[in-house]
C-alpha positions as CSV (number, residue, x, y, z in Angstrom):
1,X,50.0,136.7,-133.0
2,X,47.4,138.2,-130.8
3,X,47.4,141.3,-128.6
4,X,47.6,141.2,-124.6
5,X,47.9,143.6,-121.8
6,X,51.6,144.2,-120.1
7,X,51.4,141.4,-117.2
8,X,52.5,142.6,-113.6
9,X,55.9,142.8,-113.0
10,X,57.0,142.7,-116.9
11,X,57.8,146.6,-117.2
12,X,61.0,146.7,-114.9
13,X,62.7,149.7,-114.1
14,X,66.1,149.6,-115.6
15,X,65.5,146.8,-118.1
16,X,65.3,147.2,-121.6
17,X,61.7,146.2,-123.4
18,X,61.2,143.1,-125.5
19,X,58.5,144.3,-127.1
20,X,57.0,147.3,-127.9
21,X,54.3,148.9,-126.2
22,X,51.2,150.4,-127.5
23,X,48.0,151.9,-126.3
24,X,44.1,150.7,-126.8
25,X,44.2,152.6,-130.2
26,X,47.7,150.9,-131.2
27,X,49.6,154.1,-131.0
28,X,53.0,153.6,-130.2
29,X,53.8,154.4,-126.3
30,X,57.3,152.7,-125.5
31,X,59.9,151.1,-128.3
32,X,61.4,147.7,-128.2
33,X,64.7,148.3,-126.6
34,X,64.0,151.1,-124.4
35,X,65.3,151.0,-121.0
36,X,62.5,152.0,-118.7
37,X,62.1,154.6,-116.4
38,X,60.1,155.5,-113.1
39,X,58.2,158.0,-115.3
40,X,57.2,155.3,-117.5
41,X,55.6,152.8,-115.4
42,X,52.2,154.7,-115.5
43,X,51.7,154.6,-119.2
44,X,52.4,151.5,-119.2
45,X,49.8,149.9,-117.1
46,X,47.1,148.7,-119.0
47,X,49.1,149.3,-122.2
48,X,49.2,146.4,-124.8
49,X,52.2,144.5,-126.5
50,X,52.4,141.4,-129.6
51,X,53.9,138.3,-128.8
52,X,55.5,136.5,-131.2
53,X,54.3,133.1,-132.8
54,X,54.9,130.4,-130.8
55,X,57.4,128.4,-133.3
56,X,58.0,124.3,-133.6
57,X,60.4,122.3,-131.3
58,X,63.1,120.6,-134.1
59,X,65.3,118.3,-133.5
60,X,69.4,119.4,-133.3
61,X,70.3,116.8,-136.2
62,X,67.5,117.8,-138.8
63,X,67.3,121.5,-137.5
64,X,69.0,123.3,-141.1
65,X,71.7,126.2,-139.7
66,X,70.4,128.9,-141.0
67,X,67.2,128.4,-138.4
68,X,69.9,128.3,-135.4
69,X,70.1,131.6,-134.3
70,X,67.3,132.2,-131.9
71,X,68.2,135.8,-130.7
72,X,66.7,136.5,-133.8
73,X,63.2,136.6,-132.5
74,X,63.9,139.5,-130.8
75,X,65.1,141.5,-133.9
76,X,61.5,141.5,-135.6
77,X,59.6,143.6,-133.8
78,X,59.0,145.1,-136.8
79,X,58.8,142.1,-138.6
80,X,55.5,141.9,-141.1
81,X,53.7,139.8,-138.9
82,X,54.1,142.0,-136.0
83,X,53.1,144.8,-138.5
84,X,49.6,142.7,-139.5
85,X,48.8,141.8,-136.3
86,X,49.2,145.5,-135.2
87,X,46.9,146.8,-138.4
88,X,43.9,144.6,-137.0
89,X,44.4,145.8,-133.6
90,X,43.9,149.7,-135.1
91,X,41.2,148.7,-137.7
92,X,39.2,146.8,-134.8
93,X,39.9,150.2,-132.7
94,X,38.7,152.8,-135.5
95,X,35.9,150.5,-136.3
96,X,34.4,150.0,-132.5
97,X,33.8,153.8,-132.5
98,X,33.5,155.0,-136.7
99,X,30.6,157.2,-135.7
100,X,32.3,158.9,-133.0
101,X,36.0,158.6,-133.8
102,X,37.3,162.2,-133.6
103,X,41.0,161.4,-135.3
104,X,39.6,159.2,-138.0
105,X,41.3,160.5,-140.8
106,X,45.1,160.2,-139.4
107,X,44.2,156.9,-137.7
108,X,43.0,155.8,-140.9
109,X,46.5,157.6,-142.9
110,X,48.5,155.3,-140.4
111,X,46.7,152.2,-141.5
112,X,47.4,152.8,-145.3
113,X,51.2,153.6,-144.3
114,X,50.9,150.2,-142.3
115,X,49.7,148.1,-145.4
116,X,52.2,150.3,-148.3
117,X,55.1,148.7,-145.2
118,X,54.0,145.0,-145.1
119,X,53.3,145.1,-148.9
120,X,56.8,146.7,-149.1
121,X,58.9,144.7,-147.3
122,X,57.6,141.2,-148.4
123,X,54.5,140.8,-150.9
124,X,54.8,136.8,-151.3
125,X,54.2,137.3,-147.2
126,X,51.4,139.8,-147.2
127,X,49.3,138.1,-150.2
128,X,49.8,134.6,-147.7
129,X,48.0,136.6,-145.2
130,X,45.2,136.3,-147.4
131,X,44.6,132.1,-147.2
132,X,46.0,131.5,-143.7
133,X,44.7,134.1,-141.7
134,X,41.4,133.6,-140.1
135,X,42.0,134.7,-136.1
136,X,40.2,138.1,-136.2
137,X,36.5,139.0,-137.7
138,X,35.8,138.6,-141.0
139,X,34.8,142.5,-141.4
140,X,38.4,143.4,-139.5
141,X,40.7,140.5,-142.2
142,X,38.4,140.7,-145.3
143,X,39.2,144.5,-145.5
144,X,42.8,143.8,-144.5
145,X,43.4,141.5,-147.3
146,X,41.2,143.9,-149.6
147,X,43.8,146.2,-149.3
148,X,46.8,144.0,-149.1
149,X,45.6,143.3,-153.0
150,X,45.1,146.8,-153.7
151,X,48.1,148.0,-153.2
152,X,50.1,145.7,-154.4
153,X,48.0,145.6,-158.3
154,X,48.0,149.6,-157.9
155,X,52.0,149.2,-157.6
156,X,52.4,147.5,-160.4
157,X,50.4,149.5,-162.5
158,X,52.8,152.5,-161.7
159,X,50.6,154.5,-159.4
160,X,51.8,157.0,-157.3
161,X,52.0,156.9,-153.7
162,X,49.6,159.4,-153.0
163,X,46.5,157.7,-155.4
164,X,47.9,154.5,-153.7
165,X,47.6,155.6,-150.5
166,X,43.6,156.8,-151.6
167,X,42.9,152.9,-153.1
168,X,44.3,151.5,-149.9
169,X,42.3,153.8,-147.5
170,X,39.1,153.0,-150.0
171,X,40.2,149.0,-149.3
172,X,40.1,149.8,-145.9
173,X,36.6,151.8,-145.0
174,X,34.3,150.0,-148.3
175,X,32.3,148.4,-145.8
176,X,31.6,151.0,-142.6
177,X,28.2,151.2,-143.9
178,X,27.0,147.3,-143.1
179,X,30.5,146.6,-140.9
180,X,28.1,144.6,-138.4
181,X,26.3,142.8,-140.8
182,X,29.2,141.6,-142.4
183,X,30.0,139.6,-139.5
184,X,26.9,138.3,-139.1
185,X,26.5,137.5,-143.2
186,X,29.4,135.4,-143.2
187,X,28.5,133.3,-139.9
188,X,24.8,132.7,-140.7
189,X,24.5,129.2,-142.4
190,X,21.3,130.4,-144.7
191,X,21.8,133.3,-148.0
192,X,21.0,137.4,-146.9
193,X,17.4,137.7,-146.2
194,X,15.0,140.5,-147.8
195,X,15.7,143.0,-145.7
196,X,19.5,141.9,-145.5
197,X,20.1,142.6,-149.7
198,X,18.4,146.4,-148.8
199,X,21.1,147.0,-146.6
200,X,24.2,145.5,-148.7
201,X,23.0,147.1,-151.7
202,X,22.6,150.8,-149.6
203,X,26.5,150.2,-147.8
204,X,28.2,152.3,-150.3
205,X,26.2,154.9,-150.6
206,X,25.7,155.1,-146.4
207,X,29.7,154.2,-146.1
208,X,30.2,157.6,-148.6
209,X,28.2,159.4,-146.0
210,X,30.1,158.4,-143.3
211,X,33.6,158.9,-144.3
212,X,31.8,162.9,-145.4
213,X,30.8,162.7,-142.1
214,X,34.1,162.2,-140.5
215,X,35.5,165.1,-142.4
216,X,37.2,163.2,-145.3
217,X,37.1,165.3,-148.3
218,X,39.8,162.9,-150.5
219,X,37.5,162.3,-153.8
220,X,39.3,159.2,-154.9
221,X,38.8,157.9,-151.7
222,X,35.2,158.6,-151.3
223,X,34.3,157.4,-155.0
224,X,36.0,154.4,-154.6
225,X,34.5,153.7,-151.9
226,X,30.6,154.5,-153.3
227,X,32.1,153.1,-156.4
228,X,33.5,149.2,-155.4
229,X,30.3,147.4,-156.6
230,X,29.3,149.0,-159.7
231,X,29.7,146.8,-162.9
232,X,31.0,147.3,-166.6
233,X,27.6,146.0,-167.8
234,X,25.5,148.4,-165.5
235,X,24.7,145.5,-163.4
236,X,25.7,146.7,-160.1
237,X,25.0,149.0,-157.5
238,X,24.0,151.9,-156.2
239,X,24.2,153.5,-159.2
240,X,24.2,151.4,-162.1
241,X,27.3,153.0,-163.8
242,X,28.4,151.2,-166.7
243,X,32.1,151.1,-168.3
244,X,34.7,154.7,-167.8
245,X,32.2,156.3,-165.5
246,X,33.3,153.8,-163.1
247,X,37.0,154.9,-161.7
248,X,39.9,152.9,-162.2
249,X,40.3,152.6,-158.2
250,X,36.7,150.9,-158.3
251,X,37.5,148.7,-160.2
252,X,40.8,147.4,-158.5
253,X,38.5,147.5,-155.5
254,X,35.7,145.5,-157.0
255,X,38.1,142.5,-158.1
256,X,40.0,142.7,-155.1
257,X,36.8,142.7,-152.9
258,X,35.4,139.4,-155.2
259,X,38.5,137.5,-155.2
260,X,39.1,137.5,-151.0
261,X,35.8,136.7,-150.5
262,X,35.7,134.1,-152.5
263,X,38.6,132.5,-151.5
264,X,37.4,133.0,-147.6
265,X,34.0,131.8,-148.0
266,X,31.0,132.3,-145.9
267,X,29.7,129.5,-143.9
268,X,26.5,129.0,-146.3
269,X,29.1,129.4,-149.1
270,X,32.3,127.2,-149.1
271,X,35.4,129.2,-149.9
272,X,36.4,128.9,-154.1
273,X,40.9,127.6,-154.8
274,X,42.4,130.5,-155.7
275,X,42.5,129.0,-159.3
276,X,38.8,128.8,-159.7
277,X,38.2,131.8,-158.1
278,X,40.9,133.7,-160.8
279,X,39.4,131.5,-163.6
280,X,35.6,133.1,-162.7
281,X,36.8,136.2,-162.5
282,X,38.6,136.3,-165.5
283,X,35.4,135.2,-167.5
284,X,33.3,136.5,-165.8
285,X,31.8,140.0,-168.4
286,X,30.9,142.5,-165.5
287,X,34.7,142.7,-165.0
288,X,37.1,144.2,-167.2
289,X,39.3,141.8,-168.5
290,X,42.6,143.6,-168.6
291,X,42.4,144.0,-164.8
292,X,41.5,140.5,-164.7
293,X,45.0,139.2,-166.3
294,X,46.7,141.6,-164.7
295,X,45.5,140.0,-161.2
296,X,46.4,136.8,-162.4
297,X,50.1,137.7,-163.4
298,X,50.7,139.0,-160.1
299,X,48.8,137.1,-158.1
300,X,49.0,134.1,-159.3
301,X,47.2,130.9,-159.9
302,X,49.0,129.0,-157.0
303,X,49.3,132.4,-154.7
304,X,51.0,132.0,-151.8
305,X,49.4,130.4,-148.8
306,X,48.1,128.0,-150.8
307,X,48.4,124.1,-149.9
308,X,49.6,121.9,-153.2
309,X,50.1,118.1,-153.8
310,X,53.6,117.7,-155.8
311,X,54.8,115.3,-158.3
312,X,56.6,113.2,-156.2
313,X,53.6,112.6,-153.6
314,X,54.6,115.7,-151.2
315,X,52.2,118.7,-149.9
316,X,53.3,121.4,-150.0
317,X,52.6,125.5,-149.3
318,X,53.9,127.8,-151.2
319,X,55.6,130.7,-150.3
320,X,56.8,132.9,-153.0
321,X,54.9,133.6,-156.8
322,X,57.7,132.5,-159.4
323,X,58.3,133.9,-163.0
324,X,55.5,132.2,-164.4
325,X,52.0,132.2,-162.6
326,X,51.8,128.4,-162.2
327,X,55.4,128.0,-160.9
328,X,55.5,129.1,-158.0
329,X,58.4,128.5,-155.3
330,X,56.8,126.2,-152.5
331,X,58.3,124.6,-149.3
332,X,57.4,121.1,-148.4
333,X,55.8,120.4,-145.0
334,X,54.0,117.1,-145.9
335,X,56.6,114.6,-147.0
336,X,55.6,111.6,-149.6
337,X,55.8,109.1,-146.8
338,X,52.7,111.1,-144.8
339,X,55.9,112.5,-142.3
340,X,55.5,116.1,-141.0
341,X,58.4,118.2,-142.2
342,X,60.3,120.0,-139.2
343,X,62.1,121.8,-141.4
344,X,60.6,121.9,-144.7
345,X,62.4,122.0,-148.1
346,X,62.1,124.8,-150.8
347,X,61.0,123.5,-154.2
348,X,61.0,124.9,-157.3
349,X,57.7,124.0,-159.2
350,X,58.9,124.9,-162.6
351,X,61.3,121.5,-161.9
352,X,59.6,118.5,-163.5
353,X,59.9,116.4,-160.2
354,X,58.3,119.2,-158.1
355,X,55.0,119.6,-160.4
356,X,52.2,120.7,-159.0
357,X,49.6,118.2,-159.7
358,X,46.7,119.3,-157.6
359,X,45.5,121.7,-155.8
360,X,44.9,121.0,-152.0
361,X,42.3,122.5,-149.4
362,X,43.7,123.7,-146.4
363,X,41.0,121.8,-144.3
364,X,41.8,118.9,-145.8
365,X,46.1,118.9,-145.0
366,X,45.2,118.7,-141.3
367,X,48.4,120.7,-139.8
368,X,49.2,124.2,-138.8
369,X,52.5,126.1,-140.9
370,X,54.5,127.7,-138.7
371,X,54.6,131.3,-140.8
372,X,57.7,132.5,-139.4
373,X,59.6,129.3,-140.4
374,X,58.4,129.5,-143.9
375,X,58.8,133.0,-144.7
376,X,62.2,133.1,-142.8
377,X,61.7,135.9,-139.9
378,X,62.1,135.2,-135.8
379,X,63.8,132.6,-134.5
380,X,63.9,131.1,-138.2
381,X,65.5,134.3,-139.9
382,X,67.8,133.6,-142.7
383,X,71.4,134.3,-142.6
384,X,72.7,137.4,-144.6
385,X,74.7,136.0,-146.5
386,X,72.6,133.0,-147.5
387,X,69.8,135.8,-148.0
388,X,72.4,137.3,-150.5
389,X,73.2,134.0,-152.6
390,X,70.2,133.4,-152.9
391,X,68.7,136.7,-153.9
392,X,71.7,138.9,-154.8
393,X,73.5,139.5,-157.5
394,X,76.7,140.9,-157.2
395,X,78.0,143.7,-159.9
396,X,80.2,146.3,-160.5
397,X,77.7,148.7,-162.5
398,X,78.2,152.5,-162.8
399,X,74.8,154.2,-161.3
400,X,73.5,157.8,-161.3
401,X,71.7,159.2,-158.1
402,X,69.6,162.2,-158.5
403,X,67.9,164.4,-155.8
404,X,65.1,166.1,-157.0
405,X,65.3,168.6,-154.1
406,X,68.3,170.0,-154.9
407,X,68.7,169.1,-158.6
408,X,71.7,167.5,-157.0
409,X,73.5,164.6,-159.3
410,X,75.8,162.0,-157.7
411,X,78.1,159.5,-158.8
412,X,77.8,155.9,-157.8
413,X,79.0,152.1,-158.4
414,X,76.4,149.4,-157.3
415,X,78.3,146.3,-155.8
416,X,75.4,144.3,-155.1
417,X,71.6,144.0,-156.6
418,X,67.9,142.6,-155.9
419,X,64.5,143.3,-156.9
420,X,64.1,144.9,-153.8
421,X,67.2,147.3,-153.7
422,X,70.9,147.5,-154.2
423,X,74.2,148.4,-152.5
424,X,75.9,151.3,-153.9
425,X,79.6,152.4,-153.5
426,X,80.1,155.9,-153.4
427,X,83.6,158.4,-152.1
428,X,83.4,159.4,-148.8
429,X,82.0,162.9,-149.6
430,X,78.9,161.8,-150.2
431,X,78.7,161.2,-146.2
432,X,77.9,165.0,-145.8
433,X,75.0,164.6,-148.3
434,X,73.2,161.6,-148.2
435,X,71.3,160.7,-144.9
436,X,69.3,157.7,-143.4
437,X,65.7,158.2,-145.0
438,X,66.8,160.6,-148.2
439,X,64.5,159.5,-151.4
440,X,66.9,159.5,-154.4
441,X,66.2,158.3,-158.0
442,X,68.6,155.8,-159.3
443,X,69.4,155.2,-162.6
444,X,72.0,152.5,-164.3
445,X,72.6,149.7,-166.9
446,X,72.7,146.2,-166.6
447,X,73.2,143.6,-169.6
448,X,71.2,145.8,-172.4
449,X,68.6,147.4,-170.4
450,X,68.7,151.1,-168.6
451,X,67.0,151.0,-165.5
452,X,65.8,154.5,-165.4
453,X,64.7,156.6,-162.5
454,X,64.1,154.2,-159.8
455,X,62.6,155.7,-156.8
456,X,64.6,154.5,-153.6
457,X,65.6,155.4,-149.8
458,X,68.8,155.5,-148.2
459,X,68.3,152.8,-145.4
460,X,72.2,152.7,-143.8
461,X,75.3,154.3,-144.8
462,X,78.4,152.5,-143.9
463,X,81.9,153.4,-143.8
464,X,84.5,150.9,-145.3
465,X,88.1,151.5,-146.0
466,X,88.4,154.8,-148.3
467,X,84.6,154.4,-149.7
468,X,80.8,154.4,-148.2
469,X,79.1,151.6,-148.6
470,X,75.0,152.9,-149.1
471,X,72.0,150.6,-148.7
472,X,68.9,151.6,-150.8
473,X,65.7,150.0,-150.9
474,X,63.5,150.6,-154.2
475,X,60.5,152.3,-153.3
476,X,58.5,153.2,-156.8
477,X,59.8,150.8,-159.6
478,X,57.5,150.6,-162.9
479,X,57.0,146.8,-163.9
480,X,59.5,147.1,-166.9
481,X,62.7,148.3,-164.6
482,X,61.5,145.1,-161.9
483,X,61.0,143.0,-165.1
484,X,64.7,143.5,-166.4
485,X,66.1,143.5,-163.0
486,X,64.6,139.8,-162.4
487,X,65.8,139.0,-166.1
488,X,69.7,140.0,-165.2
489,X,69.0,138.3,-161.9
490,X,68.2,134.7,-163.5
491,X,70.9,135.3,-166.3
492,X,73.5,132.5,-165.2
493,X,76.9,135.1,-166.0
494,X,76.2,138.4,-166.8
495,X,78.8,140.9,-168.3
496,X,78.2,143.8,-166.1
C-alpha cells in the first residue's frame, strides 16, 4: 500500500471521502467520511491518500462467507496496514529534513503513538510486517520493524507507557547518524570499507548529538539511542560499556536491531530463518540471555510472516504465534498438489498432520500473500460473530472498575472475554459516568485466578434493554493476567 497524490476530479464537492487525506508530512488534513466542501478543495490539491491492497479475484464456489462482504474495505481506513503504510510515509518525511526539521520532537511522539496502535491492535500482524515487507528503504522498514519489536518485548516485560514510548522513539532515531549509509550498506554487494566501519562505529554517538540538537532532552531516549551497540562483554561501541552500565532499553534495542537485520539481509549478506537467527542470538555471549529467551517466547521460532512446509506436503505462512513457540497457527496457501490456495485454510501446527517440517524461504515459494486475506481486514474482514467463536469466551463473571481520577469504584458483570478485552454489563447509571475514551482498571476472577488491575479504555457504550452494554479494550496487562486469561480461554468448560 503505497502513497499517491489526490487525482483530478476525486475530491467532489458534496461527496463523502473514501480515504483519508493527509499532507506531505502525513498530518491528517480531511477524514474518511467527510463530505466535502468548497473551502476544502484547496487543501486538498496536492494532498496525499493510501489505497488499499489490491486483493485476489476468487471464485463464487470456493470463495468462504466470511470473505463476502466487500463494503468492508471501506471500513479500514484505520486498519493496521493503512496505519504502517502511513508510519513510513512520516519517518521518510522527518528523515528527508532531520537536520532542519523544526517540529521533530512531536512528529517523532506521533510515530511512537503510531507503532504503540499497530502493535496494539494486532501483534501477530505487526511482527509479519517484519518478513514480508520490503517496498520502502531499508533505513525507513529496518527502523520500523526495530521498533515494532521493541514495543512489543517492552510490553511484556510490564513497562509503562511512558518508558515505552522512550524505547520506541529510541527504535525509531538509532540510526540518524549514518541514515544514508545505511541504504547504501545494504545495496552494495561487497562488506563496509575502512572508512565505512569509522562511520558505523561513530553513528551513535553523532545520532546522540542530533536528537540534543533537535531539542530532545528525554534521557532514556538519548541513551538508548548512544547505547544500542554496546555489549555485555565490553565488545561494542562507542563506549565499551560492559554489563548494568548498559540500560535495559539498550539492550532491547541491541537484540531487536540484530534480529531484523538479520532476518532482512544485505545484498553481500543473505538474510538468516528466523530460527537461526533466534538460535545465534540466544548463544551468542555479548547478549544477555534472559532477554534472549524472552524474545524467543514472544517472538517465536516460526514468527509470523514466515513461509513453512507442513506434514502433509502443504506451504504454508503463518499468521498468528500459538501457545508454544514452535506451534504456531498458519494458513495454507500452497496446497500438497502444487495448487495455489484462493482461500487458504487455518492450521493448527500443534496438530500432528499439520507439523511443521521445514522451514521455507520466501524466495523460494514463488507467490505473493495477499495480507489482508490472511490477517482478516478489507474486503476479507471476518464476521463478528465468527471473530467471537473463535476468540471469545462467553461468561457471566462479577468485575470491579476503578477510576483512579476520582477514586471512583463501579460495579460490573463481564458477558464476554479475549486477550484483547472484554464486554462488561453494567446498570444504566453508569451512562452519566463512563465515556468513550475513559481509562479504567479492571479487576475480576475467572476459574482460580484474579486478574488484578488491568488497565483498559472504554471503546463504545451501548444501550440494551434495562442495562449498558460497555466495550473495553485492555491497554496495560502484565504477562501473568494475559497468561491466565489465555489459560481460561483454552479450558474446554469453565465454571465461571
Amino acid at each position: 500500500m503505497k502513497p499517491r497524490r489526490v487525482a483530478s476530479g476525486e475530491i467532489v464537492i458534496g461527496r463523502p471521502l473514501s480515504s483519508s487525506v493527509y499532507d506531505e508530512d502525513g498530518q491528517l488534513l480531511l477524514r474518511r467520511g467527510y463530505t466535502i466542501t468548497a473551502d476544502d478543495i484547496p487543501k486538498s490539491v496536492g494532498a496525499i491518500v493510501f489505497d488499499h491492497e489490491p486483493h485476489e479475484a476468487t471464485d463464487a464456489a470456493e470463495r468462504d462467507e466470511e470473505y463476502s462482504n466487500a463494503e468492508a474495505m471501506l471500513d479500514q481506513q484505520d486498519s493496521p496496514f493503512e496505519q504502517i503504510a502511513l508510519l513510513q510515509f512520516r519517518l521518510a518525511a522527518i528523515f528527508k529534513n532531520i537536520r532542519t526539521e523544526k517540529d521533530f520532537k512531536s512528529k517523532a511522539m506521533v510515530m511512537a503513538a503510531l507503532v504503540e496502535e499497530i502493535c496494539k491492535n494486532d501483534e501477530d500482524l505487526a511482527l509479519g510486517t517484519i518478513m514480508l515487507e520490503h517496498e520502502a528503504s531499508y533505513s525507513i522498514r529496518h527502523h520500523m520493524h526495530s521498533a515494532i519489536v521493541c514495543n512489543i518485548i517492552a510490553k511484556k516485560l510490564g513497562w509503562s507507557l511512558r518508558d515505552r514510548t522512550s524505547l520506541t522513539l529510541a527504535a525509531l532515531t538509532m540510526n540518524i547518524g549514518m541514515l544514508e549509509l545505511q541504504d547504501v550498506l545494504h545495496r552494495q554487494h561487497e562488506p563496509p570499507s575502512d572508512v565505512q566501519k569509522a562511520e558505523v562505529m561513530s553513528h551513535p554517538i553523532v545520532g546522540e548529538e542530533m536528537l540534543a540538537g533537535l531539542g530532545i532532552t528525554d534521557e532514556l531516549w538519548r541513551t538508548t539511542v548512544l547505547q544500542h551497540h554496546e555489549m555485555l562483554d565490553g565488545s561494542g561501541y562507542p563506549n565499551n560499556l560492559r554489563g548494568t552500565d548498559i540500560t535495559p532499553a539498550a539492550r532491547i534495542l541491541s537484540l531487536s536491531d540484530i534480529y531484523c537485520a538479520r532476518v532482512s539481509g544485505r545484498n553481500y549478506r543473505p538474510p538468516l530463518p528466523p530460527n537461526i537467527a533466534m538460535k545465534e542470538i540466544f548463544l551468542n555471549s555479548k547478549v544477555d540471555p534472559d532477554l534472549g529467551m524472552l524474545f524467543i517466547k514472544h517472538l517465536g521460532i516460526f514468527p509470523p510472516g514466515t513461509f513453512v512446509r507442513l506434514k502433509n506436503n502443504e506451504i504454508a505462512i503463518v499468521t498468528q504465534r500459538g501457545n508454544k513457540v514452535n506451534y504456531p497457527i498458519v494458513h495454507t496457501v500452497i496446497r500438497s498438489g502444487g495448487s495455489v490456495s484462493l482461500v487458504p485454510p487455518r492450521r493448527d501446527t500443534s496438530a500432528s498432520e499439520y507439523a511443521i517440517t521445514a522451514l521455507i524461504p520466501a524466495s523460494k515459494v514463488g507467490i505473493e500473500v495477499n495480507r489482508y486475506q490472511l490477517w482478516g481486514y478489507g474486503v476479507f474482514k471476518r464476521s463478528k460473530s465468527l471473530k467471537r467463536q473463535e476468540e471469545r469466551r462467553y461468561v457471566n463473571v462479577p468485575a470491579k472498575l476503578l477510576d483512579m481520577r476520582t477514586i471512583t469504584t463501579m460495579d460490573a458483570v463481564i458477558t464476554n472475554i479475549n486477550e484483547g478485552g472484554c464486554m462488561l454489563k453494567m446498570s444504566p447509571e453508569a451512562g452519566g459516568y463512563l465515556t468513550v475514551g475513559m481509562s479504567l482498571y479492571v479487576t475480576f476472577k475467572i476459574l482460580a485466578f484474579i486478574v488484578e488491575n488491568v488497565t483498559a479504555v472504554v471503546k463504545n457504550i451501548q444501550p440494551k434493554y434495562d442495562t449498558l452494554l460497555i466495550g473495553m479494550q485492555f491497554t496495560e496487562i502484565s504477562d501473568t493476567n494475559r497468561e491466565n486469561i489465555r489459560t481460561f480461554l483454552k479450558t474446554p468448560e469453565s465454571p465461571a
